[in-house]
C-alpha positions in Angstrom: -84.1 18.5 -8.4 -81.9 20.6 -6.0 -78.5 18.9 -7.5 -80.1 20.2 -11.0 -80.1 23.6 -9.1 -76.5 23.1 -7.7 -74.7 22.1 -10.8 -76.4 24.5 -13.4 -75.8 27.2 -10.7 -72.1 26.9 -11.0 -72.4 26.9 -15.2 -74.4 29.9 -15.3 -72.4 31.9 -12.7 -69.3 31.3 -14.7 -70.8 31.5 -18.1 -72.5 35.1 -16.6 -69.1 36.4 -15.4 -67.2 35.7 -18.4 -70.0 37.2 -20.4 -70.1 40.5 -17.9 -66.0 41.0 -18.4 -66.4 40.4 -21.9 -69.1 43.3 -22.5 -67.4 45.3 -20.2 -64.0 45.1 -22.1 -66.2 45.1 -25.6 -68.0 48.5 -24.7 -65.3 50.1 -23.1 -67.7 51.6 -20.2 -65.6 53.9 -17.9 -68.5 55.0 -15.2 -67.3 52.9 -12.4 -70.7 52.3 -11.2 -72.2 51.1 -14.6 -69.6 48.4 -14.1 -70.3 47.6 -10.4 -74.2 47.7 -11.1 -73.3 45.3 -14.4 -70.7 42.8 -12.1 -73.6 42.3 -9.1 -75.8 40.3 -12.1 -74.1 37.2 -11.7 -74.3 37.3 -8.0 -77.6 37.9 -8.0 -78.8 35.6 -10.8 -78.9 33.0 -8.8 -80.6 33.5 -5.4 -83.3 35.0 -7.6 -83.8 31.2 -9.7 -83.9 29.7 -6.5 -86.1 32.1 -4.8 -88.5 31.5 -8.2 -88.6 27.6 -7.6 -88.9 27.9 -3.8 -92.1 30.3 -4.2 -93.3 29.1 -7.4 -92.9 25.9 -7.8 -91.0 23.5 -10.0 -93.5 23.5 -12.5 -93.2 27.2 -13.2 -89.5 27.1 -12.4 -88.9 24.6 -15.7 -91.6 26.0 -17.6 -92.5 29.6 -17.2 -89.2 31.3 -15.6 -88.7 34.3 -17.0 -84.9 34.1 -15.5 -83.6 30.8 -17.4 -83.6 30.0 -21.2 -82.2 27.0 -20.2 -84.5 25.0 -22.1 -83.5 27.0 -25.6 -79.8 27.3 -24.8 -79.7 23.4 -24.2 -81.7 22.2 -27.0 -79.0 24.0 -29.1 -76.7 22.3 -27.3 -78.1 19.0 -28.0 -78.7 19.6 -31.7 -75.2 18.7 -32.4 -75.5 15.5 -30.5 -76.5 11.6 -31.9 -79.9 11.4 -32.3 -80.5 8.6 -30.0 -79.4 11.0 -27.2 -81.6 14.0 -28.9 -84.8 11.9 -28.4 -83.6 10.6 -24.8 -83.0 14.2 -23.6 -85.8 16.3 -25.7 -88.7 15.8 -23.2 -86.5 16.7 -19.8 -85.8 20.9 -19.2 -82.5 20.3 -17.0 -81.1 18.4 -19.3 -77.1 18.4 -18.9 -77.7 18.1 -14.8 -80.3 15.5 -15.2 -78.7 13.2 -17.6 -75.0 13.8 -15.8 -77.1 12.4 -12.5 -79.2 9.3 -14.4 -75.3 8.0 -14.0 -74.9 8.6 -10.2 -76.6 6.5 -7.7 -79.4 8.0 -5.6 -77.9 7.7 -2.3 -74.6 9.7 -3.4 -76.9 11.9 -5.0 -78.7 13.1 -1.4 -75.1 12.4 0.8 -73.6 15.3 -1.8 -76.8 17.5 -2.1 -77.1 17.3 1.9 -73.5 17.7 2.7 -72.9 21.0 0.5 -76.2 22.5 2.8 -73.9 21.3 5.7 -71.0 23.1 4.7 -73.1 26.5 3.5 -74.8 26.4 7.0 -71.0 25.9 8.9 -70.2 29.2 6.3 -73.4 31.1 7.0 -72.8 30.4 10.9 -69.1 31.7 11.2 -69.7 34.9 8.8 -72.7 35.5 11.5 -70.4 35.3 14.0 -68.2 37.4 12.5 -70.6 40.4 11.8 -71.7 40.3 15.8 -68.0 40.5 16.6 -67.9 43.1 14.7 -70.7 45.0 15.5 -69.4 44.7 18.7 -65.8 46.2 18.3 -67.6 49.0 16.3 -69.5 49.4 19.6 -66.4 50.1 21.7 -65.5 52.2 19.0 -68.4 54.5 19.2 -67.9 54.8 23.1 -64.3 56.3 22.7 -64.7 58.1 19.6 -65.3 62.0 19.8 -67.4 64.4 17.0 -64.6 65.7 14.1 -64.2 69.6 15.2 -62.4 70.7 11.8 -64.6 72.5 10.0 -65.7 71.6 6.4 -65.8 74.4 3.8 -67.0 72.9 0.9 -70.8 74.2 0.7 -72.2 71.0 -1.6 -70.1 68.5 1.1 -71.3 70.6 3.7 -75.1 70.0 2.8 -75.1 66.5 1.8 -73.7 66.0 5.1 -76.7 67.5 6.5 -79.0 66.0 4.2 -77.9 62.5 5.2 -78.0 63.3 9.1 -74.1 62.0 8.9 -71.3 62.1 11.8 -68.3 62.5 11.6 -66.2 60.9 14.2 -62.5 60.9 15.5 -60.6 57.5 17.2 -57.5 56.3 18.0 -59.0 52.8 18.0 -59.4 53.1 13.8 -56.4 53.2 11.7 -57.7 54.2 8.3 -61.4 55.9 7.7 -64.0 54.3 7.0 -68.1 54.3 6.8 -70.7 52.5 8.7 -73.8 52.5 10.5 -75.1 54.3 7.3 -74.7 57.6 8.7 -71.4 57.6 10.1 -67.6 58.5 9.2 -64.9 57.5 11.6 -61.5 58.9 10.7 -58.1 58.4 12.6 -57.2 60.9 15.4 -53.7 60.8 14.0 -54.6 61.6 10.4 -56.5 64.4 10.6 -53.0 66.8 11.4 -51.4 65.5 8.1 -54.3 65.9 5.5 -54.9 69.6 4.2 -58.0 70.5 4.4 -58.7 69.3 1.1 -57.5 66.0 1.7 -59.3 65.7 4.3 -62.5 66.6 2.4 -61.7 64.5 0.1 -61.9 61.5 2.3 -65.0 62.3 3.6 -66.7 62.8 0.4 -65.6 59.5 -0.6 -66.6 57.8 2.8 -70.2 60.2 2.5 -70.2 58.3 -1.4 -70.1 54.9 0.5 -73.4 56.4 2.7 -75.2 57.0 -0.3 -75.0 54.3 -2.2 -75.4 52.2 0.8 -71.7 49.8 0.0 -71.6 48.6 3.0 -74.8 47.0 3.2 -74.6 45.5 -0.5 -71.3 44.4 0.2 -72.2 42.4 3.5 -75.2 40.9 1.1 -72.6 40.2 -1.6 -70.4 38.2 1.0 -73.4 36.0 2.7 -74.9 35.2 -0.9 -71.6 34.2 -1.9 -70.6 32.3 1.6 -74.3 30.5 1.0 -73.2 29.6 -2.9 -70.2 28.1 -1.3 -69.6 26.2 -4.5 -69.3 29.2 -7.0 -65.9 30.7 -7.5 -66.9 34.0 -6.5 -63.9 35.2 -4.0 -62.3 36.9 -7.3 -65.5 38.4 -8.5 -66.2 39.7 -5.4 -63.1 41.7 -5.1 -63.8 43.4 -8.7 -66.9 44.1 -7.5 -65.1 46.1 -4.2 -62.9 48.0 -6.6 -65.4 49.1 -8.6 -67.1 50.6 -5.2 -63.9 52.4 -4.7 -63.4 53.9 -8.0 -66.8 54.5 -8.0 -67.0 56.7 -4.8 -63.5 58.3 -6.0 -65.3 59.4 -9.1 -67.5 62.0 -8.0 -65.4 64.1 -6.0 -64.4 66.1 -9.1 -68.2 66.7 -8.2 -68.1 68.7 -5.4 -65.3 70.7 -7.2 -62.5 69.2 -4.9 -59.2 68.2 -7.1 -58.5 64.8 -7.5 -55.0 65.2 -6.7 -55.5 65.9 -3.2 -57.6 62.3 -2.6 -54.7 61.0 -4.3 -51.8 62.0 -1.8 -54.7 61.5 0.7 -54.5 57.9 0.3 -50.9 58.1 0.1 -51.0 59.6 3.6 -53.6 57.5 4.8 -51.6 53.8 3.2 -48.4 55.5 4.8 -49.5 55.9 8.4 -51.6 52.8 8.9 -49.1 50.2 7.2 -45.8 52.2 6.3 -44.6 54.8 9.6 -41.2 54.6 7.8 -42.0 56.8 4.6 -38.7 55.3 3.0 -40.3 51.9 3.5 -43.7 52.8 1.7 -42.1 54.6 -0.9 -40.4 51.3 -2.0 -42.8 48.7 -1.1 -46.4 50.2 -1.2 -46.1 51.6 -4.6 -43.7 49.7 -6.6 -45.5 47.4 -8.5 -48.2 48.4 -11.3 -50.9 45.5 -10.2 -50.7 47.1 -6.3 -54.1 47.9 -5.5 -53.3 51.5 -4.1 -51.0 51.8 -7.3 -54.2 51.5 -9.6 -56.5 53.1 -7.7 -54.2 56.0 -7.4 -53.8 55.8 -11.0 -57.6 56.0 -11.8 -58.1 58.7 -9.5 -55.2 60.8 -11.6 -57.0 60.2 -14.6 -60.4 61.0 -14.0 -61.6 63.8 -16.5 -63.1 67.3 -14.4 -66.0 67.3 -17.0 -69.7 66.1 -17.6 -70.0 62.9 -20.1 -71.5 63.4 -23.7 -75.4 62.5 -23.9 -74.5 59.8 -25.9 -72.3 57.8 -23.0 -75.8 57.5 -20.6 -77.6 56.5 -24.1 -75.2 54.3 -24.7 -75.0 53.2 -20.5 -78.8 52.7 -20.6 -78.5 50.5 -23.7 -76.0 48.5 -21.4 -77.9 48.0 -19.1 -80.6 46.7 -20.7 -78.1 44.5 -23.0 -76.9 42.7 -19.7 -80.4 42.5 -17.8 -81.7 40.7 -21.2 -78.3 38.6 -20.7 -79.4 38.1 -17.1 -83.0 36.9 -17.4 -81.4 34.3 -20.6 -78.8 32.6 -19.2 
């Protein structure tokens, strides 16, 4: 039963993604969070089947699962086939994983099943390991970092700040700025005299976005149920699902009535002085190419509109949403 698990994991997760791009290209949604709330689907669709047949059985996992219309998807399958096969296959519910393993012995059955729980465990260990380490570094970081003194002007920045009880820390140990801790903002020492104070409020609206929306978190979940599902090519998805988080959080600070322009040459600044000292250098080799990360990003930013979507884009988002949950409970 688990290798039915394993193998029609790895079907649905590709058959989901393809299906995700392909609405998303199809509907033409530009809300950057829509399409990061639309690309976690596949990640999630299948930790929740498993956690359905763990909890509930395997009676009501083949049955009664509300997340799998496996057993209509593969009957139509099957329709096309001889129908000798039809009448061998029409009584089983995992039918392409259960008649692929009727052909492969037992034993290499369990030694394959128990070696890819094996790997997933040697996976699960080191990213573990990792997070401590970490967690300690960020430690060391907190012990030599100081409170921000510039000042922020911006009244709505100023009280989300509040709202959120979030800190805003200098270091010399942190080279670009980041969020963590869920109510924290570390920024370089060294930045802070190159960023106008736009720029810099710019950063830390995108950093406070980050806090919100709790990224961090949802992307350390995204990277263990992805390190667990060893076996699905998610590496890719996974960094379209970080872009979307930074084009999200670079959306909304037309919000707070900041201009996007000055996030823009913010991350210039910030690319510059943690990987390019030598301007000449980053000019030429930071920016050059169209499929650069920064490059697109930057682009994005440049063309976000300073104006409130029509009612019909959130009917239309809503509808979406529902499309692709209906695509996530069928597949």
């Amino acid at each position: 039963m688990l290798f039915h698990l394993l193998l029609n994991s790895f079907i649905v997760f590709v058959v989901l993604t393809l299906l995700t791009n392909l609405f998303l290209s199809i509907s033409k949604i530009t809300n950057p969070r829509l399409r990061y709330l639309l690309r976690l689907l596949p990640i999630l669709k299948f930790p929740v089947d498993l956690l359905v047949f763990i909890f509930f059985g395997e009676n009501l996992f083949l049955n009664f699962n509300p997340f799998s219309c496996q057993v209509y998807m593969q009957d139509f399958m099957t329709s096309f086939a001889h129908v000798h096969i039809q009448n061998e296959l029409a009584p089983e519910h995992f039918i392409i994983p259960r008649y692929l393993a009727s052909y492969i012995p037992s034993h290499l059955l369990n030694i394959t099943v128990i070696g890819m729980l094996a790997i997933s465990s040697m996976i699960i260990a080191r990213k573990v390991y990792l997070f401590w380490q970490a967690r300690a570094y960020l430690k060391k970081i907190f012990i030599s970092a100081s409170p921000c003194t510039r000042p922020i002007y911006n009244s709505n920045l100023l009280n989300k700040l509040k709202q959120g009880n979030v800190l805003i820390l200098t270091s010399n140990a942190v080279q670009i700025p980041f969020a963590a801790n869920l109510q924290s903002i570390f920024m370089p020492h060294d930045l802070l005299a190159e960023l106008s104070q736009e720029e810099f409020e710019s950063i830390i609206v995108h950093e406070l976005e980050h806090l919100r929306w709790k990224d961090p978190l949802f992307k350390m979940a995204c990277d263990l149920l992805c390190a667990l599902f060893w076996w699905l090519p998610s590496s890719w998805w996974l960094k379209r699902l970080e872009l979307e988080q930074e084009d999200a959080c670079d959306a909304e600070v037309y919000k707070y009535g900041i201009d996007v322009t000055a996030l823009a040459t913010a991350i210039v600044k910030v690319v510059k002085q943690a990987k390019y000292p030598d301007l000449r250098f980053a000019a030429i080799s930071s920016f050059d190419s169209p499929k650069n990360s920064h490059a697109r990003r930057i682009s994005n930013i440049l063309n976000i509109k300073n104006k409130r979507d029509f009612c019909w884009r959130y009917v239309f988002g809503i509808g979406a949403c529902l499309l692709a949950t209906s695509c996530f409970w069928m597949c």
